[in-house]
VOROZA-827542 format. One line per field, with one value per residue (C-alpha): x, y, z; residue number from 1. Coordinates in steps of 0.25 Angstrom, whole numbers, padded with zeros to 4 digits. Layout:
BEGIN
u <- [X;...]
v <- [Y;...]
w <- [Z;...]
k <- [NUM;...]
//
This chain:
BEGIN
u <- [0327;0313;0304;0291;0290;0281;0276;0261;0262;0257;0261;0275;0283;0285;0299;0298;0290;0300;0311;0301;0302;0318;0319;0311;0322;0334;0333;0335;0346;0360;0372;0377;0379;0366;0355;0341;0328;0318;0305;0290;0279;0275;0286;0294;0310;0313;0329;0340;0353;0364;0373;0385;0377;0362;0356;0364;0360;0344;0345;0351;0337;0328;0337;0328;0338;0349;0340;0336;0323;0326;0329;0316;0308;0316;0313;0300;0293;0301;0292;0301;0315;0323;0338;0346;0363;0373;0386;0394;0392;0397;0384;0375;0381;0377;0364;0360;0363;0357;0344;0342;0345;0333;0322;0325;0322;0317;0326;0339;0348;0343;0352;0340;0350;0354;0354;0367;0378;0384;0396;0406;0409;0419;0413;0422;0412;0415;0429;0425;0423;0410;0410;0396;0387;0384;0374;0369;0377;0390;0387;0395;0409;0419;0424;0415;0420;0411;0401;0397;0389;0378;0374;0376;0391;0394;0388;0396;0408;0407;0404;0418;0425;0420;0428;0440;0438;0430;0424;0412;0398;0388;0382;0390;0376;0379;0395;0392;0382;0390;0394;0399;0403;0392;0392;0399;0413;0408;0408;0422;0415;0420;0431;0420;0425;0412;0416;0431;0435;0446;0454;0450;0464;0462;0450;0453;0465;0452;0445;0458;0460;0447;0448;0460;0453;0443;0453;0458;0470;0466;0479;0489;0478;0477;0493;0491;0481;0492;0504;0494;0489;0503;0509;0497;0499;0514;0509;0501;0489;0482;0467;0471;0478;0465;0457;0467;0465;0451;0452;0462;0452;0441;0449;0452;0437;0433;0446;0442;0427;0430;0445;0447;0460;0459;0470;0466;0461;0452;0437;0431;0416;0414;0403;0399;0388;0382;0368;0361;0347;0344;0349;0362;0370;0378;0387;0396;0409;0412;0426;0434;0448;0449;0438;0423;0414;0403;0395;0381;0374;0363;0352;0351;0338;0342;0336;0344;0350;0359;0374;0380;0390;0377;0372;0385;0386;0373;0374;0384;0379;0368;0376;0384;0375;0375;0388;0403;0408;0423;0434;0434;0422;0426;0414;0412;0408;0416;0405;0405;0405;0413;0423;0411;0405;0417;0419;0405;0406;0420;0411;0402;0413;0422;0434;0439;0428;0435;0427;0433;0430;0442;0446;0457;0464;0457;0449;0443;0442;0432;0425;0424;0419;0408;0404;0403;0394;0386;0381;0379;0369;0363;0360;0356;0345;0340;0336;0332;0322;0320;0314;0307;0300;0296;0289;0283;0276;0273;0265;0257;0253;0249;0240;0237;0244;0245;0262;0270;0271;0282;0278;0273;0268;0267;0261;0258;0257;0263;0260;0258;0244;0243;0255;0264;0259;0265;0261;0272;0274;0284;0287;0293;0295;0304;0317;0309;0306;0308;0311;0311;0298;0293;0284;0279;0267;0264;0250;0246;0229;0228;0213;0217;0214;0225;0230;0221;0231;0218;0219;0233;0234;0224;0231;0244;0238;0230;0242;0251;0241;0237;0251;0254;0241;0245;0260;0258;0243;0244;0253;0263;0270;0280;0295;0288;0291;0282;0279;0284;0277;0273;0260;0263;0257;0253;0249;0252;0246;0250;0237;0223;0210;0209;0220;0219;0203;0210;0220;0208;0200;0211;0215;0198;0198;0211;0207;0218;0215;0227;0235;0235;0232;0235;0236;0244;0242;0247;0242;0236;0246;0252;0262;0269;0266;0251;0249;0234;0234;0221;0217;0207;0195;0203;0201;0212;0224;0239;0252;0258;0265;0280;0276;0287;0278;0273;0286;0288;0274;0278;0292;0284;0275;0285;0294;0283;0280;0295;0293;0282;0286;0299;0292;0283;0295;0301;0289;0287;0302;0301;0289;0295;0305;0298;0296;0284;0293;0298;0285;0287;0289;0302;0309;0322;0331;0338;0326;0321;0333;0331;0317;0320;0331;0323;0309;0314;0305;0294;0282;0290;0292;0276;0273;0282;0278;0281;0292;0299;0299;0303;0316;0324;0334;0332;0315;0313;0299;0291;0298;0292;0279;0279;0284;0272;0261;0263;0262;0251;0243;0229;0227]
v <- [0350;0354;0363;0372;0385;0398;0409;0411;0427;0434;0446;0446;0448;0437;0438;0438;0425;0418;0421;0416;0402;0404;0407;0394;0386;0393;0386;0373;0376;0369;0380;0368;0368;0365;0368;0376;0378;0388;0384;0391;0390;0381;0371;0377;0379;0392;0394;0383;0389;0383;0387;0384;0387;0384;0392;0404;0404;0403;0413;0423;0423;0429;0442;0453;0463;0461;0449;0452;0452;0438;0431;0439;0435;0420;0421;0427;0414;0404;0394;0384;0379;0368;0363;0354;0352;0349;0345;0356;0370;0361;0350;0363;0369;0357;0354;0367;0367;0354;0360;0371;0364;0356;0364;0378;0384;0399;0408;0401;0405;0393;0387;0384;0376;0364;0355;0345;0348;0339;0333;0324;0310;0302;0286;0278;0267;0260;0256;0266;0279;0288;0304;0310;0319;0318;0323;0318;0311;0307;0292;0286;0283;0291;0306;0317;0332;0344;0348;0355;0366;0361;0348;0359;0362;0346;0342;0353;0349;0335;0335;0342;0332;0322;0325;0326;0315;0305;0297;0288;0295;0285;0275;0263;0254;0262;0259;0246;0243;0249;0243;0256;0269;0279;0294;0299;0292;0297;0312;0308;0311;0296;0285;0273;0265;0257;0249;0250;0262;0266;0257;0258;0263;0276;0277;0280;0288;0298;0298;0300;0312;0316;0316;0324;0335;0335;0334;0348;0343;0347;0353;0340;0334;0343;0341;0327;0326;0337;0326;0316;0324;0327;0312;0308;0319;0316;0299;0304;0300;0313;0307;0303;0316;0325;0318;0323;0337;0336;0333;0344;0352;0349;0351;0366;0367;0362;0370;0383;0382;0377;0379;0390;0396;0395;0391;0378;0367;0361;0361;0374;0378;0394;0400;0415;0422;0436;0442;0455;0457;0448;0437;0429;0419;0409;0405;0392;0389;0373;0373;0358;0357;0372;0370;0377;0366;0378;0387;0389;0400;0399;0408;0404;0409;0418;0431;0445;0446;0435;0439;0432;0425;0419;0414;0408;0401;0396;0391;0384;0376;0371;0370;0361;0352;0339;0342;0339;0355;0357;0359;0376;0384;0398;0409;0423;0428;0424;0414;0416;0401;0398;0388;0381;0380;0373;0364;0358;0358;0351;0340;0336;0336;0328;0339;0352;0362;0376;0388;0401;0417;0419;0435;0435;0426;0416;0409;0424;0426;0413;0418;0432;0424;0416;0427;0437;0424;0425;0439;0437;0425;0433;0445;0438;0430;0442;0446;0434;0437;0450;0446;0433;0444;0453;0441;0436;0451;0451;0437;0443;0454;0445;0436;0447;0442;0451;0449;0440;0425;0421;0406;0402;0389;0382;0370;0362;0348;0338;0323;0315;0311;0309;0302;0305;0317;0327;0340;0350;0365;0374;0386;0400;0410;0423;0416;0407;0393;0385;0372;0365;0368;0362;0351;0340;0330;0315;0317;0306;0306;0294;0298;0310;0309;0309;0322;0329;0341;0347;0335;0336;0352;0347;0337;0345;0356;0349;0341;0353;0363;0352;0348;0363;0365;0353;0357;0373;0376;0386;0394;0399;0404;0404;0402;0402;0392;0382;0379;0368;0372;0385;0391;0399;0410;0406;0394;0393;0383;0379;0379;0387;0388;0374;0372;0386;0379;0366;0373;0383;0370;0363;0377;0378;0365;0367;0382;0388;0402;0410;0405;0413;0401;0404;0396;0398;0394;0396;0404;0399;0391;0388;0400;0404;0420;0418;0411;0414;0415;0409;0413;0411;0423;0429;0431;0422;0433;0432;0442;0450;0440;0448;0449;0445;0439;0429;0424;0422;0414;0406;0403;0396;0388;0383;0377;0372;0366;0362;0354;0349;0341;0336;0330;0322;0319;0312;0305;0300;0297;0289;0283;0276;0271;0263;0249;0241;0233;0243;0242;0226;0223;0216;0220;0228;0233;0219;0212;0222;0220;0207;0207;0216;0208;0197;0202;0216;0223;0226;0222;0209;0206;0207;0197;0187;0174;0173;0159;0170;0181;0170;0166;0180;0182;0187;0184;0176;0168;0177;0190;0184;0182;0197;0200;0192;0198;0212;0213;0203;0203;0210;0214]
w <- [0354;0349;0355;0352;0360;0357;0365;0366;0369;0354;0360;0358;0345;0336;0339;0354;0352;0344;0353;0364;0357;0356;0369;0376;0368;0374;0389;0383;0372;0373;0372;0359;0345;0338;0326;0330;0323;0322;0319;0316;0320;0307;0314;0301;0303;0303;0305;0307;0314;0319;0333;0340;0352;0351;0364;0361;0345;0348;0360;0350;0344;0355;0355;0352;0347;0334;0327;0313;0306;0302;0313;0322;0312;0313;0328;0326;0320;0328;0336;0339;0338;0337;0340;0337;0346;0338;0343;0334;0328;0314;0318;0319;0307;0299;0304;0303;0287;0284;0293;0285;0270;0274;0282;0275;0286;0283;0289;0287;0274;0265;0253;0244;0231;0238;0225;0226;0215;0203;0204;0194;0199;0196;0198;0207;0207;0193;0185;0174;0181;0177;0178;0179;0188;0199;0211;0224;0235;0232;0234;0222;0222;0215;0214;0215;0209;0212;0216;0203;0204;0194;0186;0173;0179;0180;0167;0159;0167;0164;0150;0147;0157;0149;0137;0147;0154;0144;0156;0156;0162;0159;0172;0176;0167;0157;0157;0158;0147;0137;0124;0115;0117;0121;0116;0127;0120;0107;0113;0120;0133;0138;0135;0133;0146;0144;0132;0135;0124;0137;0147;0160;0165;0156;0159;0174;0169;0166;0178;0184;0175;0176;0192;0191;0184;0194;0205;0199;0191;0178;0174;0178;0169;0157;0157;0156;0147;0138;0139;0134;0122;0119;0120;0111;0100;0100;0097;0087;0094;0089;0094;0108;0107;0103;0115;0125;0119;0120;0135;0137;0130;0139;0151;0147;0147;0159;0165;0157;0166;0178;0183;0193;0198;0214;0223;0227;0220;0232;0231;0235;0235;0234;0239;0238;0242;0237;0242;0236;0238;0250;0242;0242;0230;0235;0224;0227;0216;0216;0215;0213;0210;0204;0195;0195;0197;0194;0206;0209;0216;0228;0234;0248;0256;0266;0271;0269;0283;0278;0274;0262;0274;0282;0267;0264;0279;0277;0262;0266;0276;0267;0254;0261;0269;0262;0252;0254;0255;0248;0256;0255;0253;0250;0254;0249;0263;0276;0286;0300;0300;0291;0299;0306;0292;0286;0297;0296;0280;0284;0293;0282;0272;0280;0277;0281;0271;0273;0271;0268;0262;0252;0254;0242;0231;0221;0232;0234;0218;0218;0229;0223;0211;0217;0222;0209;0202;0218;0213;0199;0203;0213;0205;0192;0202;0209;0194;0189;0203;0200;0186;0191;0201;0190;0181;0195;0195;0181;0184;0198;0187;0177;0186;0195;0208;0220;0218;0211;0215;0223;0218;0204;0203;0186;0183;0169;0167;0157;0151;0138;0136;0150;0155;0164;0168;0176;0183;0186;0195;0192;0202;0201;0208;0210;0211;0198;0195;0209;0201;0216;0218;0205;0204;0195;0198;0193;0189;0197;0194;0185;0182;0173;0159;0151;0149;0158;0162;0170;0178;0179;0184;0194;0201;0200;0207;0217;0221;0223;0230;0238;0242;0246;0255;0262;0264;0265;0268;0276;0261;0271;0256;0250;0257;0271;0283;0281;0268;0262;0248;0241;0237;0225;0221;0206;0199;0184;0176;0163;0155;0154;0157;0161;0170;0178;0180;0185;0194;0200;0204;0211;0218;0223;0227;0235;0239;0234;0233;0234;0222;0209;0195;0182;0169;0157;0144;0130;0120;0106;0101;0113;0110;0121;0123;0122;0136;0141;0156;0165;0178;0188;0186;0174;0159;0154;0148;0140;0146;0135;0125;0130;0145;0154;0163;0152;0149;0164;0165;0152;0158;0169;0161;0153;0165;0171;0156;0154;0171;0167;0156;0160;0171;0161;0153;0167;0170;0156;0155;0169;0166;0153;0160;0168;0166;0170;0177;0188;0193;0197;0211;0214;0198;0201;0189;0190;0186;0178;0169;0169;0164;0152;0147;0146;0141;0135;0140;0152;0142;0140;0155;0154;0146;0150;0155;0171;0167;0159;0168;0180;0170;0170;0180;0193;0190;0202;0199;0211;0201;0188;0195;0201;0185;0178;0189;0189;0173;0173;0186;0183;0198]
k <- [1;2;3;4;5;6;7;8;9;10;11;12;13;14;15;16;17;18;19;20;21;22;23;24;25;26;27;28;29;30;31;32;33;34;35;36;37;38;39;40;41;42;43;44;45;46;47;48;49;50;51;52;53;54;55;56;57;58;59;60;61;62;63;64;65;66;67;68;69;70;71;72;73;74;75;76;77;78;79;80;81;82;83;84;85;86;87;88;89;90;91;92;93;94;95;96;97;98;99;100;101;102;103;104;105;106;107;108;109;110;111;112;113;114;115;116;117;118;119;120;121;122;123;124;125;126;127;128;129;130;131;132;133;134;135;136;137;138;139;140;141;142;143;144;145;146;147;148;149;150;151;152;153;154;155;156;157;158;159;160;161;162;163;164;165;166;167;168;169;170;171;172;173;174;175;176;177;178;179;180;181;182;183;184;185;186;187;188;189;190;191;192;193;194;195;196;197;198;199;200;201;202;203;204;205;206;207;208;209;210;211;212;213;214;215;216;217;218;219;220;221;222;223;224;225;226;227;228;229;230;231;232;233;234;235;236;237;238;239;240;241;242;243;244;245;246;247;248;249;250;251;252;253;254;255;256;257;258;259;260;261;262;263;264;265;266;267;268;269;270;271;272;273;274;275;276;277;278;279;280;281;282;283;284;285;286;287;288;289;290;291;292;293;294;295;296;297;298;299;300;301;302;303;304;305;306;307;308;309;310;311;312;313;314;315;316;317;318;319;320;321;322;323;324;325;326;327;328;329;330;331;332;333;334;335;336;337;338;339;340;341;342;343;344;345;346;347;348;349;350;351;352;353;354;355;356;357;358;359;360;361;362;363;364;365;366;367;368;369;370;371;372;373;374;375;376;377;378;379;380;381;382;383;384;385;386;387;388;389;390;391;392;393;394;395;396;397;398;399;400;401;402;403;404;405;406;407;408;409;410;411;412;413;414;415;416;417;418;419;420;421;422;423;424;425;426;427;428;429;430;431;432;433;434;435;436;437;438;439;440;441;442;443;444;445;446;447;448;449;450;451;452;453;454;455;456;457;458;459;460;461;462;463;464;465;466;467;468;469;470;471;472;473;474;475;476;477;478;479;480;481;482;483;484;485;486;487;488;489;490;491;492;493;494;495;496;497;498;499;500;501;502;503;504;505;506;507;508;509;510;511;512;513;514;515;516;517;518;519;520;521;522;523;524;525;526;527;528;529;530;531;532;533;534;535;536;537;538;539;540;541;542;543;544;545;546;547;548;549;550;551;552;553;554;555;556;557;558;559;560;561;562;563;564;565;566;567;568;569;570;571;572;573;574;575;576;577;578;579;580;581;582;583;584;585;586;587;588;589;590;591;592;593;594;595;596;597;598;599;600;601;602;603;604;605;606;607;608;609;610;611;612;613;614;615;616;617;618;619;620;621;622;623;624;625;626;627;628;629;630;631;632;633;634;635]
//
């Protein structure tokens, strides 16, 4: 169902006309489970809400006494609306999360982090097992232990697992193109399966032990491993001995960080939530078979009517959508929903995922826990923001802004005598840099002289300012319904005199005139300290070498510096890569192979005769012709 509605009186509150809309809706409602929609008058989506009774949940709106400021404010701008029935509260309930994880609506509690997490896996695809990393869908066959809580947590894990469980982790091309040992088995980090330094039967013994580990039975393994360091020291097979120490060794590391003293040995995800200042942490503890598996902390966006137990239940609708949820989830505040919440995540996980509030015991002690690590993060954000708000002052001072920026915008380009060159735009603002918001741009202009960075910022800019008049002209700001981009507030340039001259035509030719432009350059010498700073109608002029504020302003300049030049460095490194003959209609890796082993190399494919190009396998004679014109057709 989708309809538009609005009232023409202007006399009547803005509150009065949104409930106007609602209302129109209500005759044609169904009583059903169901997912609604509240949209401005920008056709922006507002608010998604879910309810075991759609009529009843949207006629709760046009009550004029008991809302909040939210929710009048909510209504106020409300210009239409739109439904969609479910069959089930559970349908609703996950419709409604996957909703608002895409459209991030405005007025909904928003989980902003929604990057997917490492896991090991255990390859079932292959006679020699691999053990590595993995992200992403779980598309491959074989056993899958986390989620970890970071790529850092996984990596240190499985460095010290390898010198328990000597495993292979190169790729299955890798294993096979093997002829000695690579540095992995000089390290004792792997057992050489590729060259046949280990049988194959011992070597799934140790994928067997190394799943049992991660199944939770360490301590049946650490005994085992015992009796075999014992048996070898009483043969006098001292070496074969030492290894099994070193694993026991390795074991009581990994036990010694991770292992945790809980009553069960199920998988558990705890998730704890602790709000001060109109801001909440959500802290969520992977637990897997008694052993940490590491935590990371979350800062939804949610307005301060919202209680620690409404974050929790939203959180957890969107932290789930698109992962397989544990079998208990254990919450530092009760949810009102809590049973309706589990039986949707036990849908989607095709098993019973039960979610309860621990009151006493160990489960409560882990709770407790997350919830302690909850307010440290919490309090040590709120004053990394508390500093970021000072040095955003200190720079409206410096550059004589009416208040500090909510959004900074850097820029700085990098090449090698013209090649490759690549454009780049760091942002920050009060919670720091916004990596997702940064940028980089192919300088695509094929005219510039080699080198030119004035031509460069010049197409950098125009490209971006031109993009955002196009997708937010009407600069509705920062965070507001309707934008899709930011203006920011400042533009840094990396450079003088020259690039704030290119930067100011670009901004009069696009009539920009609201945006503050500034450039920073280096000192004599280049030393850091002595950064002269250029604007538009001023005397160029330096900070105070120990200034706060310049430090802050150098520390942008040098990210966007460090962005730019790892972005070169891909290009480059991608662009070397590449052989002539990708670009050959109808050559797939196969036939590429194939061309290289016979000529060497892509300059010799070139100046081969079409009769030796036509005599390598899998070059039909129409291929070796395709071959011979596209490196020697002058059209």
């Amino acid at each position: 169902m989708d309809q538009t509605a609005e009232s023409t009186d202007k006399s009547i509150s803005p509150f009065r006309r949104g409930a106007e809309v609602i209302e129109r809706f209500l005759k044609t409602l169904p009583g059903t489970p169901g997912v609604y929609r509240m949209i401005d008058d920008a056709g922006q989506v507002l608010y998604v809400g879910k309810a075991k009774n759609l009529k009843k949940r949207v006629a709760a709106y046009v009550k004029t006494t008991g809302q909040s400021t939210r929710i009048m404010r909510m209504v106020s701008l409300t210009r239409s609306m739109e439904f969609v029935s479910t069959h089930t509260e559970v349908e609703a309930l996950l419709l409604e999360a996957n909703l608002i994880k895409n459209l991030k609506p405005r007025y909904n509690i928003i989980l902003r982090d929604d990057k997917s997490f490492p896991y090991i896996l255990i390859t079932g695809d292959h006679d020699w097992p691999q053990i590595t990393k993995h992200r992403g869908a779980r598309s491959r066959k074989g056993e899958y232990y986390g989620p970890f809580a970071s790529a850092g947590a996984v990596n240190e894990t499985l460095a010290t697992f390898q010198r328990l469980f000597p495993l292979r982790s190169c790729s299955d091309s890798e294993f096979q193109n093997r002829t000695r040992p690579c540095l992995q088995y000089q390290i004792k980090r792997c057992s050489a399966p590729c060259v046949g330094l280990i049988s194959r039967e011992d070597y799934l013994d140790v994928v067997d032990e190394a799943r049992g580990f991660l199944s939770g039975k360490s301590f049946e393994l650490q005994e085992k491993l015992a009796r075999k360091m014992q048996a070898a020291s009483d043969a006098l097979d001292f070496e074969q001995a030492a290894i099994y120490r070193d694993r026991l060794k390795a074991m009581a590391h990994i036990q010694s960080r991770q292992t945790i003293n809980l009553p069960t040995n199920d998988e558990v995800d705890v998730i704890a939530a602790y709000q001060e200042g109109g801001q909440t942490c959500v802290q969520v503890f992977f637990l897997r078979s008694g052993q940490n598996f590491g935590n990371r902390a979350h800062y939804p966006t949610h307005t301060k009517d919202d209680s620690p137990a409404d974050v929790l239940a939203a959180f957890i609708g969107q932290f789930y959508d698109g992962r397989v949820a544990p079998r208990g989830i254990w919450t530092s505040h009760e949810l009102e929903d809590a049973d309706l919440i589990g039986e949707a995540l036990s849908v989607t996980a095709e098993r019973t995922v039960r979610i309860e509030t621990p009151k006493r015991g160990a489960k409560r002690e882990m709770v407790e826990h997350a919830l302690m690590n909850a307010k440290g993060a919490l309090l040590r954000r709120m004053a990394e923001n508390a500093s970021q708000r000072r040095h955003l002052e200190g720079v409206a001072e410096a550059f004589g802004l009416a208040e500090p920026p909510e959004r900074i915008e850097v820029y700085d380009n990098s090449h090698i005598s013209g090649t490759h060159s690549v454009g780049a735009m760091v942002v920050a603002g009060p919670e720091g840099f916004e990596k997702k918001a940064y940028r980089k741009f192919n300088i695509k202009n094929t005219a510039l002289s080699p080198g030119d960075d004035y031509g460069m910022m010049r197409e950098v800019l125009t490209r971006r300012f031109t993009r955002l008049q196009k997708e937010d002209p009407d600069r509705v700001g920062p965070g507001a319904s309707g934008s899709r981009e930011q203006w920011p507030d400042l533009v840094l340039i990396d450079g003088g005199q020259g690039q704030l001259s290119v930067a100011c035509e670009v901004f009069d030719e696009l009539g920009i005139t609201d945006v503050t432009l500034v450039a920073i350059a280096k000192g004599p010498d280049r030393n850091a300290g002595r950064e002269r700073f250029f604007m538009p109608g001023r005397a160029s002029f330096s900070l105070p070498e120990k200034d706060p504020t310049l430090y802050f302003l150098q520390r942008l300049r040098d990210e966007v510096h460090h962005y730019a030049i790892t972005s070169h460095r891909a290009r480059r490194s991608r662009a070397i890569g590449r052989s002539p003959l990708d670009e050959i209609p109808g050559i797939g890796a196969k036939r590429k192979k194939a061309l290289l082993n016979r000529f060497g190399s892509a300059k010799g494919v070139e100046q081969a005769a079409l009769s030796d190009l036509q005599s390598v396998e899998g070059i039909s004679r129409a291929t070796a012709e395709v071959i011979y014109n596209f490196f020697h057709d002058e059209s």
